[in-house]
N, C-alpha and C positions, 0 to 999 in steps of 0.2 A: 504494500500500500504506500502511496505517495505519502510521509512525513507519520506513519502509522505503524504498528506490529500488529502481526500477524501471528498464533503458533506456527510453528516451522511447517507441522503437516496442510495449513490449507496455505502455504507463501504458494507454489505453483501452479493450485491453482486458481488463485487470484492474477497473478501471471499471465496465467492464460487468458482471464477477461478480459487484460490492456492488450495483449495483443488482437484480439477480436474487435475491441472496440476501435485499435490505432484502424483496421483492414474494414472499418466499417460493417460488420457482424452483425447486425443491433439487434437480432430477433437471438441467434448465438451466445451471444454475451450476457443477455437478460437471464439464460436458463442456466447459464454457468454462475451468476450472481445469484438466480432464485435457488439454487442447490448451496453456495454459501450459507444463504440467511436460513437455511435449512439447521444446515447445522450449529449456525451461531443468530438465532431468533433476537438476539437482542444487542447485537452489535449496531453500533449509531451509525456508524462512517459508514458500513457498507451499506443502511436503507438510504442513507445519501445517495454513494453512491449509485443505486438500483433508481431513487427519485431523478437521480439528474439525469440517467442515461434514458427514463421512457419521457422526461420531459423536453430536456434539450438536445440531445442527440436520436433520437427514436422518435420524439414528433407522436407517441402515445400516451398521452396524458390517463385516459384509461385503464394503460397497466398501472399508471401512477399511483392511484387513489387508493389504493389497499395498503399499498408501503406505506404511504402519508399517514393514515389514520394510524397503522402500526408505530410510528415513529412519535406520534402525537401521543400517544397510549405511554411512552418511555420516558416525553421530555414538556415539560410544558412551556415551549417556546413561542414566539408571537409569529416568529417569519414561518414554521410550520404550517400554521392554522389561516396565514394570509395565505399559502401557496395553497393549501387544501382546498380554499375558498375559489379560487382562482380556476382549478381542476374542475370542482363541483359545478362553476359558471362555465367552462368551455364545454362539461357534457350536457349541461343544458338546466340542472338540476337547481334551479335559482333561491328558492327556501333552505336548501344544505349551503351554497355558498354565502347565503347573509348571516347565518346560522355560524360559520368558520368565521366571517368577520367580525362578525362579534365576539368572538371570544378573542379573537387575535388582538381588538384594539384595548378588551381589558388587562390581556397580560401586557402590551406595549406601555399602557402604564405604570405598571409597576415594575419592570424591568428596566436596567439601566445604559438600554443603548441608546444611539444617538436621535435623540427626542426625533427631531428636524426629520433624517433619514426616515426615521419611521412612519411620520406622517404623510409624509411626501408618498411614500409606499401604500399605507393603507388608504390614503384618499386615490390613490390610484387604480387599487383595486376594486374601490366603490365605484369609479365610475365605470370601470371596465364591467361589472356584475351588472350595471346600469344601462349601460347600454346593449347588452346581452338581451337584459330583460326585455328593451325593447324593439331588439331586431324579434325576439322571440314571440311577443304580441302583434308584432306586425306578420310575421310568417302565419299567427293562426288567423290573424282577419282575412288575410288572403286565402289561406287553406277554407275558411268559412264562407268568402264570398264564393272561390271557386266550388264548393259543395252544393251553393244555391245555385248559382249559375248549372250543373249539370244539372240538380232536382228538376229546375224549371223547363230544361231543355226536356226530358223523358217525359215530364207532364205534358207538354207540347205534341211529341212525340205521340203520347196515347191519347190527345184529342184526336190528333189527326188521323191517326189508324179507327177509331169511334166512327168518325165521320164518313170516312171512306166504307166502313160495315154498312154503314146506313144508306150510303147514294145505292149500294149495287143492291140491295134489300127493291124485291116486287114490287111492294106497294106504290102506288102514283104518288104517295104525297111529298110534299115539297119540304125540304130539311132546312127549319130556320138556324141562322149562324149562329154557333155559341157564343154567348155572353163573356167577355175577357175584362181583367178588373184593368184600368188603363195604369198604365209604368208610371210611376211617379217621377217629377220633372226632375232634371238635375239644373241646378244651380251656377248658370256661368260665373267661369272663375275670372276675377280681375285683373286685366294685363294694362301694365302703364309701359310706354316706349320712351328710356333714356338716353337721350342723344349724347353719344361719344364722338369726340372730336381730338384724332391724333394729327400731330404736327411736327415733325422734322424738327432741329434745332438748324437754323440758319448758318450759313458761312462762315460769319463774321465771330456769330456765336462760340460756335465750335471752334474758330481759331482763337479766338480769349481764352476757353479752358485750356488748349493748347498750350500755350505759352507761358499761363501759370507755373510758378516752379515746382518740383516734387517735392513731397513732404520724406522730412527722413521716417524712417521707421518709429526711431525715439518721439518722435512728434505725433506720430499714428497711435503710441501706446498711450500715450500722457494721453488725449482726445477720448480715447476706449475707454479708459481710467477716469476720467472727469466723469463720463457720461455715467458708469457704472455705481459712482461714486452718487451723482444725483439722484438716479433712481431710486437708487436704498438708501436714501438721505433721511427715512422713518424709521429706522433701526429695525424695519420689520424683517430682517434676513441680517447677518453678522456678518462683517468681513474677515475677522478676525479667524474665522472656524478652519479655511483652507491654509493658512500661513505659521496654521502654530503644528509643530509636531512630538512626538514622546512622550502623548499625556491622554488620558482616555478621557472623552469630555464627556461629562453625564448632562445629564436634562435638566437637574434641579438649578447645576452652576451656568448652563445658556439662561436659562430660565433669569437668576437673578441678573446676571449681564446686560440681558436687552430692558428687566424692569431698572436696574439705576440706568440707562442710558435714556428712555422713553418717560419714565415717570420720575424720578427723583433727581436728574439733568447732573448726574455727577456728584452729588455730597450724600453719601452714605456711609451706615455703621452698617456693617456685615458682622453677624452675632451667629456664622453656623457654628454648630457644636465643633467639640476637638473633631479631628482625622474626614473632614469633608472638603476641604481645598478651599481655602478663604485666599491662599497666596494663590493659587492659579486661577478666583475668579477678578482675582485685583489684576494678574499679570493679562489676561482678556480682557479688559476693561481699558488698559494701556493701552495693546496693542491695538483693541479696536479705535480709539483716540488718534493714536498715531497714524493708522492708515487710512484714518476721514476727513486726517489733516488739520485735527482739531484740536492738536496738543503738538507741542516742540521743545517743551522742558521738563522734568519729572522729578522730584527728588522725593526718595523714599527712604522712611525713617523708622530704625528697629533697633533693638536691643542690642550689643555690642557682640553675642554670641551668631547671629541670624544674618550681620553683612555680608559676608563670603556665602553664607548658601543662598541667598536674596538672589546675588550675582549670580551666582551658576543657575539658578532654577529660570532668570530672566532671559540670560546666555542662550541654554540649553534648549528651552521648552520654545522660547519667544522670542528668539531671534533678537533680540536689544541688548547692545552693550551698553553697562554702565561703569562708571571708575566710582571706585569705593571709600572710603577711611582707612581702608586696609590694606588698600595697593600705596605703591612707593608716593608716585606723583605725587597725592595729599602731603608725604612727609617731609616732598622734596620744593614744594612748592602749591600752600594751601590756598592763598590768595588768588591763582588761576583754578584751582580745583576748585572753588566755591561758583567759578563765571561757567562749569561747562553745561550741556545740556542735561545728560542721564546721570543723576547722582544718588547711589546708596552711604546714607551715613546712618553711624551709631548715634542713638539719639544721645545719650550722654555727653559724645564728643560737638552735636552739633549744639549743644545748650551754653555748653560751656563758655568764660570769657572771653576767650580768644575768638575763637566763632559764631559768635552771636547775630555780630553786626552783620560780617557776610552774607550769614544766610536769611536775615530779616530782608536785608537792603534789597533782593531782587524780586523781580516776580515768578513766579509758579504756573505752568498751565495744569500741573497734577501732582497732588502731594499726597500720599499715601504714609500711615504710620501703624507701622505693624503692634500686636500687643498693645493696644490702645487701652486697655485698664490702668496703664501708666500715668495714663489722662487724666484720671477722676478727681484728683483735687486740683481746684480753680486755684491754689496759692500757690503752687508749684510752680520751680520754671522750664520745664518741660513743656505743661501746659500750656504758660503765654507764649511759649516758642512756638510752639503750634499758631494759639492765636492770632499774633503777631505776624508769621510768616502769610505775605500774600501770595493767593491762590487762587484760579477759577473752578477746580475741582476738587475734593478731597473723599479721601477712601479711608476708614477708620475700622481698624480687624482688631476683632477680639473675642474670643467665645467667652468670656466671663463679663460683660459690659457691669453690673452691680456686683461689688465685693460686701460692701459694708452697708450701704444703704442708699437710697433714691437719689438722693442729692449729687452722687458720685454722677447717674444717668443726666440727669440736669445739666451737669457741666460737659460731659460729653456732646450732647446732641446739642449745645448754645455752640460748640466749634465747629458743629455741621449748620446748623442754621440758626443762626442768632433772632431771637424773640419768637423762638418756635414755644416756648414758654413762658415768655417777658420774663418777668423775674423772678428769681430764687424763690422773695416772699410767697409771689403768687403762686408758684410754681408749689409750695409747702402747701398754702393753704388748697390748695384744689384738688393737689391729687398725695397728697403725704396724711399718712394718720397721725394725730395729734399725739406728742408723746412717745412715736416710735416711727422714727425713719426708714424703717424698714417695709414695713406695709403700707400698699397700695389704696387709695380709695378712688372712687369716681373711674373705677377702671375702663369703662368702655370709651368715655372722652378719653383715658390715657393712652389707650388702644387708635383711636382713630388719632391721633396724632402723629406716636408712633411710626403707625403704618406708613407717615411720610417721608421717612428719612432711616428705617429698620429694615434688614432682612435677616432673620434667624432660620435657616434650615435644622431641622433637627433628624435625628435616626432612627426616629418611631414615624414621623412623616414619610419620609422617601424611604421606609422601608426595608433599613440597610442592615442587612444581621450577614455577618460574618461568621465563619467554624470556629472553635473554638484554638486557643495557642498553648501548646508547653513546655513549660522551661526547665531543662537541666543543668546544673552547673556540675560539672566534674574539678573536683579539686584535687591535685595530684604533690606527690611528695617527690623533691628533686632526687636525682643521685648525687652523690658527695660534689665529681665534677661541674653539675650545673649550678648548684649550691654556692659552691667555691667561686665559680663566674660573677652571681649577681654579688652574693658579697665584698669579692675585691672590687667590684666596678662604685659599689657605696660608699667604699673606703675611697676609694680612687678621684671619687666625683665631689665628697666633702672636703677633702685637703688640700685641693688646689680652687686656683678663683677663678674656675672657667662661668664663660656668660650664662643667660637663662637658656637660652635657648638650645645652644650647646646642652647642657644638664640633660633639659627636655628632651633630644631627640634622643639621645644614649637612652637613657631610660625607656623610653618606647620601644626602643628597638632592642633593648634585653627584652622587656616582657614579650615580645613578640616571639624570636627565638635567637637562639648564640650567635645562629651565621647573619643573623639582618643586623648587629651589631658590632661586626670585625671588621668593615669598610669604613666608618665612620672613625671608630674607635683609634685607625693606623692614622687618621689625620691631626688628632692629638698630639702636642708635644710629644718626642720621641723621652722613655726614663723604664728603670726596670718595672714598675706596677702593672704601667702600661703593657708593656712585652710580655708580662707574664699571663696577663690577663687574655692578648692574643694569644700565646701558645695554649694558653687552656680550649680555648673555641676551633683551633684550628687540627687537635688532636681530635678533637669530637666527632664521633660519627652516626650519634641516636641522639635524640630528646626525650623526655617522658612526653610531652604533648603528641609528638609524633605515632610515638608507641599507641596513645591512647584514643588517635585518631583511625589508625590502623583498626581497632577493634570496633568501631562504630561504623565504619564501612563496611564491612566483611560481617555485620548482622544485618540482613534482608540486603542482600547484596544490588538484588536487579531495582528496589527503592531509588532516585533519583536521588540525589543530594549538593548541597552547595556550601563549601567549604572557604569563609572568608578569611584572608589576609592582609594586614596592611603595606607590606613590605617584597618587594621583589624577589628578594636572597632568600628571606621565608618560603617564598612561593618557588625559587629554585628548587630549596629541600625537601617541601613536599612532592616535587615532582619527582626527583630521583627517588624517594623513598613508596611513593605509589609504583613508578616503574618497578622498584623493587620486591615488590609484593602482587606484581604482577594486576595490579587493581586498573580496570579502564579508567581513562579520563580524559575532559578535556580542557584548556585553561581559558580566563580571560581575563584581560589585563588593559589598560590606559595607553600601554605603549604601541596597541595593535592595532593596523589600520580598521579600519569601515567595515572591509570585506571581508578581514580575517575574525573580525568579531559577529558578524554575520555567520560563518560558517562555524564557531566555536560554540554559539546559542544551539543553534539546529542540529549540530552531532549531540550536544547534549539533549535536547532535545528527542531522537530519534536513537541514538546509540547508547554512548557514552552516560553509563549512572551518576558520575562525580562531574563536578566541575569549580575547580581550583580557579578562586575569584579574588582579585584586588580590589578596592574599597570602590571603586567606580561598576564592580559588574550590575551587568543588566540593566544600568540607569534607564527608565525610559520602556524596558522589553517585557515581554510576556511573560512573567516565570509562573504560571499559576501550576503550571504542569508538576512542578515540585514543590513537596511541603516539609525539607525537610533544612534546617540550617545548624553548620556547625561555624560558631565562632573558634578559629585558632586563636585567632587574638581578640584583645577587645579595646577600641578606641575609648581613649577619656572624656570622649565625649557623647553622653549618653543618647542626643538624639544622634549619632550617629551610627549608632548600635539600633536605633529606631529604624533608621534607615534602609537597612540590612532587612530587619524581619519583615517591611512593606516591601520590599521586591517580592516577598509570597505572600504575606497574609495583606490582602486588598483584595476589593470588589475584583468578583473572577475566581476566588476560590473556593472551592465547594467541598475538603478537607480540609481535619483539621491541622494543624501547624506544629514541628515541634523541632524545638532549638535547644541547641547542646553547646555550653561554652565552656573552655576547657583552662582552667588558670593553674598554676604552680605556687605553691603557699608561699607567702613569706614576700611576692612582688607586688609593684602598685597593684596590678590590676586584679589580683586576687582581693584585695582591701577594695577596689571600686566593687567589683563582682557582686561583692557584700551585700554591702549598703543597697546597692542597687537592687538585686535580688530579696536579700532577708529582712532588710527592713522598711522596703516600700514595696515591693514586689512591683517592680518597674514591667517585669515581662507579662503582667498578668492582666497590664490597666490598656485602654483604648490608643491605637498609636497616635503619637501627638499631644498628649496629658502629658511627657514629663518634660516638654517644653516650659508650661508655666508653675508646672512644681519647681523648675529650677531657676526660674524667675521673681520666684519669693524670695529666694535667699541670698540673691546678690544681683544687683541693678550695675556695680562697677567693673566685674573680675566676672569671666565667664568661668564656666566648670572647670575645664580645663586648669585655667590658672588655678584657682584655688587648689585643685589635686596638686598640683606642683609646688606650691607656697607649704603646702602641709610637709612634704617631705626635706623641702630646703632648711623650712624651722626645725627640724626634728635631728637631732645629733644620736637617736640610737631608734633603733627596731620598737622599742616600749614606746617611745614618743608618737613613731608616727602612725601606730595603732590606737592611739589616746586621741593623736587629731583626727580620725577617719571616725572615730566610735563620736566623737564630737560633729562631725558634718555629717553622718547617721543620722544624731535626734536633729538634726536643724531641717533636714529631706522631710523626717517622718510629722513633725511640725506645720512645715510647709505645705505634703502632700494635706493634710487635715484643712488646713485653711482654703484651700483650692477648691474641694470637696463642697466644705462647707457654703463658698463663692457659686459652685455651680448649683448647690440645692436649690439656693435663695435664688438663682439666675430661673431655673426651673418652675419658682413659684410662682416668681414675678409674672415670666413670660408664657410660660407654658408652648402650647406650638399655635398660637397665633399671627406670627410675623414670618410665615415660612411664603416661601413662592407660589 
């Protein structure tokens, strides 16, 4: 099968049906396919296949109908029950085909393909069933006038044979004519005569266009472009939808896209819950901006943790480049980085003294600020930066808009639309209960307000239930040798006064494994610690992680699975040691082109159980096929580790998920693993919640740094167990209040502000 398995005993003769169908077979092929599905009754791909070949290559929709329904019986799909309908209207059958579209157009809504396509679709099939219907009624009026036209011929017929009995009949008497009822008149039809009048273009004429000069081609596009651009100047159709790629787009997020663009003209709080794409319906909302020409500068504003993936997800998904806070240029020169067009900054850094003025001083055709709960007190000056900053459009993301109480939403939606509420006071007295900021009165006026400037999608609205995920942490005891590695690299890293960042990546790349840390390590002042520390890694020919990945493989062997690394030389040694163990695989990596990363998904895919993945795989691709992930390493940074589990558990999966990460006691990331695991149980919560758990506890210093501040402060193993067990309760703290933040967001809102 094309991109499919087969057991081995029916591969030839499945075989045999592409050859029959390549020689055009089509009666052949059907009974080599019907003897298939014989033995495998409930294989999907092959009633496909057996559907498409009586539809589209066979041209007998007929043999079609019996697979459809069988496959419909299997799968409750919308595109089945539209093509069933479709079948049911070509055999003529027009009660079974309205019958199939209606159910087809219930499952299309609650299923999460492309809204647009679908409709497009099933109104298509309506009209096709529609006008079936009515060639159908017009076949039987004819069929009925032609039935009367012969009755009345035959009754003509037997007057006249009557008549003629009676002339040759003896009798003298004289046969009066029979009585006939007279034909009823027809009715002339109306003809008007419109005078058309064609005329040549003149001489003179045609030598003017002549002479005209040729339009370049780029002149041709722009005109097609303008024109295209008028027509759909009512948002009623998206441009945005052909130009973006690497992103599955659901219905809910068009949905909110075309209502801020049509009804709320650009200043919106977008309130969907965590893991529903609040950044991809902001990063649509740009794009569509940008290519109606109705935007030319952007600066968007987030947490100091979220600038570099802002940038990639903009990059990647939507084609716009932006220059950061965290690329050089800003460091190298802030005063032009404040003048460019596409700018992602840290809110932090854009608040502060030094940059204040910059970024007040210009205008904004689109500002967006991610985590807008940062918003909520009017005294802040985050806030009035916000305020302050002019703009003609603003995008405000947050799935917790109320943390503490009403007042916090007040000041949020005054920086979408000032005197959407007049004032605070009134703002209290009308819809705040007396005594307790926290409940709502006069809800339904709160509701209609709202409704002009909110969209909260939630996951009991659209739907969205996902399989369930589980987590194992394997924690493992070094041998003497790897033991003896990290510990001389702690000794080695404290006694001398190398930079942060230096520290940083050694330590990464020990917890990752010995050999992603012996290139770095040689570029270190040359002294014996050092040397000795390489001779130990370069003697090494096992890891315990290796070992213990080796055994997770090699239970349920033909299971897919996808094995993450951060580090190249890691991913070396897993290769030689899968070779070694004779384990299929195939890799992907950042440094592989387009094509080779194309062919590496699809072996996996189709062949290959494993596949040995650096921190970029599958960005963007289909992994639902596999549910199975092993962390070798684990980034410090916990939505990155998020990261990783949504390349499988996301819409599209229909298994459950289960992730295996694999730490060495006594390293950082055994200490993160912790916390992360035992005392919030990060793998267990919604993806995307420990974004704003980790935004409780630090607005200055992302994760990241703090993990590394904790080790730098820490002069022995006790210490820096004591700081981890301390940024523990400050996690389980924080998860609590977030919690808490989404109950009250739950009470407030409920699912009234969804699309």
């Amino acid at each position: 099968m094309n991109n499919r398995i087969l057991d081995e005993k029916y591969e030839d003769e499945y075989k045999q049906y592409q050859q029959l169908l390549k020689s055009r077979k089509h009666g052949r092929a059907y009974e080599c396919l019907e003897g298939l599905l014989h033995e495998l009754p409930r294989n999907k791909e092959l009633l496909e296949d057996i559907i498409n070949l009586c539809c589209q290559e066979w041209g007998r929709p007929e043999k079609a109908e019996y697979w459809l329904v069988k496959l419909t019986k299997l799968r409750s799909f919308w595109g089945d029950y539209l093509m069933l309908s479709q079948v049911e209207a070509t055999l003529d059958d027009i009660p079974k085909a309205k019958k199939y579209l209606k159910k087809a157009k219930a499952l299309a809504k609650r299923e999460y393909a492309d809204r647009f396509r679908a409709e497009r679709a099933l109104q298509s099939a309506q009209e096709f069933i529609k006008n079936k219907q009515i060639i159908l009624l017009r076949e039987k009026e004819k069929s009925a006038a032609k039935s009367n036209r012969d009755t009345q011929k035959s009754s003509r017929r037997k007057d006249s044979n009557s008549a003629a009995c009676s002339q040759s009949a003896a009798t003298p008497k004289v046969k009066s004519e029979p009585k006939t009822e007279p034909s009823p008149k027809k009715l002339p039809t109306a003809t008007y005569r419109i005078p058309i009048k064609l005329s040549l273009p003149t001489h003179e004429a045609l030598a003017e266009f002549q002479s005209l000069p040729v339009s370049e081609l780029k002149e041709v596009r722009l005109w097609i472009d303008y024109t295209r651009l008028t027509i759909q100047g009512m948002f009623d159709e998206l441009l945005c939808l052909n130009a973006i790629g690497g992103i599955n787009r659901y219905w809910y997020q068009i949905e909110t896209v075309k209502k801020t663009l049509k009804y709320f003209h650009g200043r919106v709080l977008l309130c969907d819950e965590v893991g529903l794409g609040k950044t991809i319906e902001a990063g649509m909302l740009i794009k569509e901006y940008l290519m109606r020409g109705m935007a030319g500068s952007i600066l968007v504003l987030t947490p100091p943790p979220l600038v570099s993936q802002w940038k990639e997800e903009m990059q990647v998904k939507f084609g716009i480049d932006f220059l950061t806070t965290d690329d050089p240029e800003f460091r190298n020169d802030p005063e032009q980085f404040w003048k460019q067009k596409f700018i992602i900054a840290s809110l932090n850094t854009a608040k502060s003294k030094n940059h204040w003025s910059p970024v007040t001083e210009r205008f904004y055709d689109i500002v967006v600020v991610d985590e807008a709960h940062r918003l909520r007190n009017r005294t802040t000056l985050a806030w009035k930066l916000v305020n302050q900053i002019k703009k003609k459009f603003i995008f405000l993301l947050t799935a917790t808009p109320v943390q503490n109480n009403l007042i916090e939403l007040y000041n949020l939606i005054t920086l979408l639309k000032p005197g959407q509420f007049k004032t605070e006071k009134v703002f209290k007295q009308e819809y705040v209960k007396k005594g307790n900021l926290r409940v709502p009165v006069n809800r339904e006026k709160l509701k209609g307000l709202l409704r002009d400037v909110m969209i909260r999608n939630t996951r009991s609205v659209i739907d969205l239930k996902l399989p369930n995920r589980f987590a194992t942490t394997i924690k493992l005891e070094p041998p003497e040798v790897e033991r003896m590695i990290y510990q001389l690299l702690g000794d080695y890293l404290r006694k001398r006064n190398f930079r942060k960042h230096q520290v940083n990546l050694l330590l990464r790349e020990a917890g990752s494994s010995p050999f992603a840390l012996l290139k770095s390590l040689q570029k270190m002042p040359k002294d014996d610690e050092r040397e000795k520390i390489a001779d130990l890694v370069k003697n090494l020919h096992d890891i315990s992680k290796g070992r213990a990945l080796v055994d997770i493989l090699k239970k349920r062997p033909r299971e897919k699975k996808i094995v993450f690394t951060q580090y190249l030389k890691s991913l070396d040694y897993l290769t030689d040691l899968l070779d070694r163990e004779k384990i299929n695989y195939t890799t992907f990596s950042g440094k592989m082109s387009t094509s080779e990363k194309n062919r590496s998904i699809a072996d996996f895919k189709n062949e290959a159980p494993v596949l040995l993945s650096t921190e970029s795989g599958g960005e963007g691709r289909n992994l639902q096929f596999c549910r199975t992930i092993v962390n070798f390493d684990l980034p410090w940074n916990p939505m990155k580790i998020e990261q990783r589990i949504g390349r499988l558990h996301r819409i599209g999966q229909t298994r459950d998920v289960f992730i295996f990460n694999l730490s060495v006691r006594g390293t950082i990331e055994d200490y993160i693993v912790d916390i992360l695991d035992n005392k919030i149980n990060m793998f267990e919560m919604v993806i995307g919640e420990i974004e704003p758990i980790l935004g409780q506890i630090s607005t200055e210093s992302d994760f990241e740094d703090i993990i590394l501040d904790i080790w730098l402060e820490s002069s022995s193993d006790k210490e820096v167990e004591d700081g981890f067990e301390k940024l523990g309760q400050e996690l389980i703290q924080a998860k609590k209040e977030y919690f808490n933040a989404k109950a009250l967001d739950a009470e407030i809102f409920g699912e009234d502000y969804e699309t």
